[in-house]
N, C-alpha and C positions, 0 to 999 in steps of 0.2 A: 312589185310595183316599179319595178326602176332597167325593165327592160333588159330580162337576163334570157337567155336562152337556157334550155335542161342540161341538168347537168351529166347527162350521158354524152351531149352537140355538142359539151367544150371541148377543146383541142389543147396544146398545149403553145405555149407562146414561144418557150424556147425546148428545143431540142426535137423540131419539126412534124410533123403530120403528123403523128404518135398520139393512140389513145392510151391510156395510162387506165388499171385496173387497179384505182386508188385503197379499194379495204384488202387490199392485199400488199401493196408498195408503200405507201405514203406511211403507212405506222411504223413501217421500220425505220423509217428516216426520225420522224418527231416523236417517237415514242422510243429510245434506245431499250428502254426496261424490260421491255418486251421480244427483242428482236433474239435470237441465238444469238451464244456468246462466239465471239472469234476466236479463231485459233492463234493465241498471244504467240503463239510459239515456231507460227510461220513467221516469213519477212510478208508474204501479203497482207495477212493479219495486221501486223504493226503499221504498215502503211495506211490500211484501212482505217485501222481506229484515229491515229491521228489524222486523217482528213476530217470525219464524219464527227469528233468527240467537242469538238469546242464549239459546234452548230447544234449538236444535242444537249449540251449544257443548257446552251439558251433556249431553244424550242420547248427542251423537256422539264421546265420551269415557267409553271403557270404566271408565276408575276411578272420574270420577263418577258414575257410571251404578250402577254396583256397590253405592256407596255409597248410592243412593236406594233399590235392591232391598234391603237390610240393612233398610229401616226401615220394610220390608211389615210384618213383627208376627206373620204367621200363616204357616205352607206352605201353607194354601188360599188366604191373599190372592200368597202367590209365587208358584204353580201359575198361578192366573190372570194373572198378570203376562208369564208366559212364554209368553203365549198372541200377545202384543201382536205378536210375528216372528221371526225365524228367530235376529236378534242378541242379542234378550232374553233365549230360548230358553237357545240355548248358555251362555250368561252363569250364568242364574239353574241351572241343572243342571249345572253345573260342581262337583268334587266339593271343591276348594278354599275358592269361595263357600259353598258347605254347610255347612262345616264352620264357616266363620266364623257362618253364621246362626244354626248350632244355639248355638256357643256365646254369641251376645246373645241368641236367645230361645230358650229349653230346651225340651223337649215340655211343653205343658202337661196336668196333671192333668181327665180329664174327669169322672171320677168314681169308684165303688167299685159290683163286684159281693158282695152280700152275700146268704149263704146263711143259712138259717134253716126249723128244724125244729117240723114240726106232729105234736104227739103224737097230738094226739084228734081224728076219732075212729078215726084212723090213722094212723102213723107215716108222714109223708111230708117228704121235703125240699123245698125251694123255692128258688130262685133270682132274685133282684130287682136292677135296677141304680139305686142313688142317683147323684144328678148332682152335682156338685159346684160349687153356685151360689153369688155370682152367676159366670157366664161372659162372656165381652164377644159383643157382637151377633155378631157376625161368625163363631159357631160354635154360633147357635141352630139350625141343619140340622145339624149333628154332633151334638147333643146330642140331638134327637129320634128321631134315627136310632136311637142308644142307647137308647132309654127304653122305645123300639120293638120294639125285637126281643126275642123270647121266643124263642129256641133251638128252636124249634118247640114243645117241652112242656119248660116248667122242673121238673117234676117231678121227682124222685131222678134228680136232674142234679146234679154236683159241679165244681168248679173245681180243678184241679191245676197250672195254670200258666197266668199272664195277662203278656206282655210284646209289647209294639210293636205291639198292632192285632189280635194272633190268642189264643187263649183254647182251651189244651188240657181239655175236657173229659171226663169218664166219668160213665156213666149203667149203673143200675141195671134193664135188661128182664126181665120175665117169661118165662116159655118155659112151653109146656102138653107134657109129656111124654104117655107111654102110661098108661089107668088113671087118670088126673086128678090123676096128681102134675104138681106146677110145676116149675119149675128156675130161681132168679135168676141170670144172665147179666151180665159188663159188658160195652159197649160204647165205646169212644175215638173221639172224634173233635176236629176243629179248626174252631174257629167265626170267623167274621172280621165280628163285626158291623156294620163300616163298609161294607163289602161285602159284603152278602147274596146280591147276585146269582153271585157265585163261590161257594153254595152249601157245604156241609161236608164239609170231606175226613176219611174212615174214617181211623184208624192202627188198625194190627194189635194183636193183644193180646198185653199185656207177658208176657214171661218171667216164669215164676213161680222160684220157688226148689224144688231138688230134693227136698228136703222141705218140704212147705206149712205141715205143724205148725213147723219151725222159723224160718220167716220171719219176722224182725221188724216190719221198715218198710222202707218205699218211697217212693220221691220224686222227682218229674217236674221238671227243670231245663231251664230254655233259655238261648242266651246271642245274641247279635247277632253275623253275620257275613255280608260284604258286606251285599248288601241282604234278606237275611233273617235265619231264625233255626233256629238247630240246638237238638234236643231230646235229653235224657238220660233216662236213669232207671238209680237207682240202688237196688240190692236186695241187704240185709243179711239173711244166714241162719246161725244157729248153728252152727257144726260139734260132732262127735263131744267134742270138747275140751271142759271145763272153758273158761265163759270166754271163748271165740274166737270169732272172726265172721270169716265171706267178705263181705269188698262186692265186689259187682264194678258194673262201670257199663257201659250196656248205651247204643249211640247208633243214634241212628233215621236210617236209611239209604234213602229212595224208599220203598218198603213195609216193611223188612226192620229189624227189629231187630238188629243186631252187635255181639257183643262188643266194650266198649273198651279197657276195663283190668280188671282184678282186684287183690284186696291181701286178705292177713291181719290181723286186728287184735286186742289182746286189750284184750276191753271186758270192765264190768262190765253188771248186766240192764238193758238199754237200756230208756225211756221209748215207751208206743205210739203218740207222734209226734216226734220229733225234729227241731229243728231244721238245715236245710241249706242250704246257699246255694252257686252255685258261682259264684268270680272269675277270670275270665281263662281260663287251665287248670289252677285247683285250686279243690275240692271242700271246701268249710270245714263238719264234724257238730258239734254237740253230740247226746250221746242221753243220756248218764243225769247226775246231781249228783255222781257220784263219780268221772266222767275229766274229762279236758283238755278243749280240741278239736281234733278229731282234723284233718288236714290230709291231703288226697290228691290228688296232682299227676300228673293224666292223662298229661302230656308221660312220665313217667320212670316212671308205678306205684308212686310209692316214698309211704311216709307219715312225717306227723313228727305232731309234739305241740305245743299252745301252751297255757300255763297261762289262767287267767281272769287277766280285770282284780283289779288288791288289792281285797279286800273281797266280790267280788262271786263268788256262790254259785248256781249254774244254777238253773234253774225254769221248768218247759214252761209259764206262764203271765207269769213275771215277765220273760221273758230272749228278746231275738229279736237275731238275726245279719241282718246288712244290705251289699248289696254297697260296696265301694268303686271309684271311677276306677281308681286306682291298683291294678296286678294284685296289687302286694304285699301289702296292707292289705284289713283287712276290718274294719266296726263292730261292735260288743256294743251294743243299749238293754239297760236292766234298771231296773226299779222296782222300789223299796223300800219300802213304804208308800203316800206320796203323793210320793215323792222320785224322779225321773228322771233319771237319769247316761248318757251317750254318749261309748264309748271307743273310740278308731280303737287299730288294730295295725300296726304299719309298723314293719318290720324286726323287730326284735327288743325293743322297745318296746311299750307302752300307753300310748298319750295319752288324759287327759282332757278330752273335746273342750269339752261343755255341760252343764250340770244344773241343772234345771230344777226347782222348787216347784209342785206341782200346785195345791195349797191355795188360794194368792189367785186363781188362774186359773178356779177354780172358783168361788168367792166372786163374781167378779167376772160367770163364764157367769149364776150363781143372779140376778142382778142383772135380768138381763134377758129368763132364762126361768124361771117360776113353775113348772115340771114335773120342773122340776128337784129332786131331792132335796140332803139337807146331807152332800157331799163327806164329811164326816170321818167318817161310818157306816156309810160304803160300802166298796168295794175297788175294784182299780184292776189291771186285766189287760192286756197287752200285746197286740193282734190281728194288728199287721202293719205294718210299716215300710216306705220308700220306700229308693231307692237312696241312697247318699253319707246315708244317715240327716235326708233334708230332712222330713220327715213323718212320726209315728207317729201311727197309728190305737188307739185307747185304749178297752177295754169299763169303766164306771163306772156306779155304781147303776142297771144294765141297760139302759145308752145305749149306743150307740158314738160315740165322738168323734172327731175330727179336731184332731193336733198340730202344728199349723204350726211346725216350731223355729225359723225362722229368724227370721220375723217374730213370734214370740211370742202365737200366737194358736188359742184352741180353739174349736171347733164344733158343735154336735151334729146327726151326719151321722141316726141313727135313735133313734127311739123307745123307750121301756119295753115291758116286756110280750113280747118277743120271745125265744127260745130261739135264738141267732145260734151259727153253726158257725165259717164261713171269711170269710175280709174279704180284697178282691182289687185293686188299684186297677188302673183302664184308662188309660193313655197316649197322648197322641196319637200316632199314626203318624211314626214316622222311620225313613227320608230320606222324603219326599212321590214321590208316581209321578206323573210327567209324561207326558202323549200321547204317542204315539210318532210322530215326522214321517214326511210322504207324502215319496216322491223325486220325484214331481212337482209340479206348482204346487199350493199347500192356499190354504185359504181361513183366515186367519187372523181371531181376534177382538181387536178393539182397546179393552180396557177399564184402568184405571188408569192411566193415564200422567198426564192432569191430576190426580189426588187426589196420587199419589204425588208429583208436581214440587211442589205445592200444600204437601202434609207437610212435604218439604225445606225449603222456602222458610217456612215458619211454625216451623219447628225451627232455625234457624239466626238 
């Protein structure tokens, strides 16, 4: 997934155009146990061993070794690493090691898909991906790759869910009937812009609600399981009642949409987008300013209620929901002016996490971009937040920006003058896809081993 060429094409970085016939070379190097013993009792022997003996200590010790693979930085600089033999291999796709990786380096952020509506001299949508610079060298082919694809026509192309590498879309087609009436059609599919050569996989077309005039909203969810990811959708429709709504939530099964659960609920007139999120196996709504959020837990069908944070009053532009680690917990952002507050839910609780003054952060952007308009005569819209609430993306005097919370720092991801819809961020790929070994002898490529020992030894 991350743009490797086979490992027969690598070449080697140092020690020039040289193809290296790794299950034959490379184990003598990192595997000493194995190699013939030397001749101690030459002088070349003795020279030998002490070049080669204090690199085989470290290589040919799994836990230091480990520890070296930790301080790749990238899954595409650890992909290549595990290219180096059979011992790397195993090591560095072990799902133990993984797990330690992801947690020192996190997916990094590579950028935002941002849609954006052309009225004149036609109503048409568009679809554009910002990069999110600077990025370190090492993932300028990630990035281009990105910048690169156009979904074949971004045209009245929309985004409904972007998580780990794949990007559920729906697109709006023409159909020419009989008589020369049209007919607008949608279409779904799954885009994997890291890999375009696995081309895009069709999904079937969602369940509508048994009455169409009563359907409210709908909203496409995914979540991570083993090495993929399972897709929802969920679809609220009025019933005969005062008041009352069917959700039910419908899971995408090989082609087949399946019912997953259902629930009754009694709302008031929901909002034409609501906010949704789902953590773990439960479903967190807001849809209007005058209920809770509502809570629906796949595992058991059953719903409950969770008040808002104190003070804080819903609003399809001020108020967005955000996953957390934690299955229990889920974040609230909400801006109030120029004032940002981030409140986690855990248990039965509202923590207030951060809150943040937009005012000098802006003072501070104006400082150094002139295009910038004066903050306090503007407004300040919420577009889309990151998991664990590390990021919120921010529309201000017709920018969109970028809120780094942790490190305290904003950006401006786009321009003025733009009519902006959806704001999507792209992550890099996680876990990384490794080649799949031959059962017979493969031809291994030997790259990183000196950088990597080279890191170690300048880090310590």
């Amino acid at each position: 997934d991350f743009l490797f060429p086979p490992a027969d094409s690598i070449q080697l970085s140092r020690g020039g155009d040289l193809m290296m016939d790794a299950a034959a070379e490379v184990p003598q190097t990192i595997c000493p146990e194995k190699r013939p013993h030397a001749d101690v009792d030459g002088e070349a022997g003795q020279h030998s061993l002490a070049a080669v003996d204090p690199v085989s200590k470290v290589l040919g010790d799994n836990n230091l070794l480990a520890e070296i693979l930790l301080r790749a930085g990238f899954p595409t600089t650890l992909v290549r690493a595990a290219l180096v033999c059979r011992c790397w291999y195993h090591l560095a796709s072990n799902r133990g090691f993984l797990r330690r990786f992801r947690e020192l380096h996190p997916p990094l952020l590579l950028g935002f898909y941002i849609g954006s509506i052309l009225i004149r001299p036609e109503l048409v949508a568009f679809l554009c991906f910002v990069p999110m610079l600077p990025q370190p060298p090492e993932l300028n082919t990630v990035v281009r790759r990105m910048a690169n694809h156009n979904f074949d026509d971004p045209k009245n192309l929309w985004i409904m869910d972007s998580r780990n590498g794949s990007i559920f879309t729906q697109r709006r087609e023409g159909r020419e009937l009989a008589y020369g009436v049209h007919r607008r059609e949608l279409a779904y599919g799954l885009h994997r812009p890291l890999c375009p050569e696995r081309g895009i996989n069709v999904v079937p077309a969602l369940p509508r609600a048994q009455d169409y005039n009563r359907q409210y909203f709908d909203a496409i969810l995914s979540k991570e399981e083993g090495n993929g990811l399972s897709y929802f959708y969920v679809l609220t429709e009025l019933t005969n009642q005062t008041e009352n709504f069917t959700l039910r939530v419908y899971m995408l099964q090989g082609s087949v949409w399946c019912l997953h659960t259902s629930a009754t609920a009694q709302l008031h007139l929901p909002l034409p987008k609501a906010k949704v999120v789902l953590v773990d196996n439960k479903i967190y709504m807001v849809v209007s300013p005058a209920d809770d959020i509502i809570v629906l837990d796949l595992t058991t069908s059953s719903l409950s209620r969770i008040q808002h944070p104190p003070g804080v009053k819903y609003d399809i532009f001020h108020t967005f929901l955000s996953r957390a680690d934690d299955p229990s917990g889920v974040y609230v952002i909400h801006v109030n002016g120029f004032k940002l507050c981030i409140w986690l839910h855990k248990g039965d609780n509202w923590l207030l996490v951060d809150t943040i003054c937009l005012h000098e952060m802006c003072a501070n952007l104006r400082m150094l971009d002139n295009t910038l308009e004066d903050a306090h005569s503007g407004y300040c819209y919420v577009c889309h937040a990151g998991d664990n609430a590390e990021f919120v993306v921010l529309q201000m005097c017709g920018c969109i920006f970028y809120l780094d919370v942790k490190n305290r720092t904003l950006r401006k991801l786009v321009a003025k003058d733009q009519y902006f819809t959806d704001v999507y961020p792209f992550m890099m790929v996680w876990p990384p896809t490794f080649p799949k070994l031959k059962d017979g002898p493969a031809r291994f490529a030997f790259c990183l081993l000196y950088d990597l020992y080279i890191a170690v030894v300048e880090a310590t």
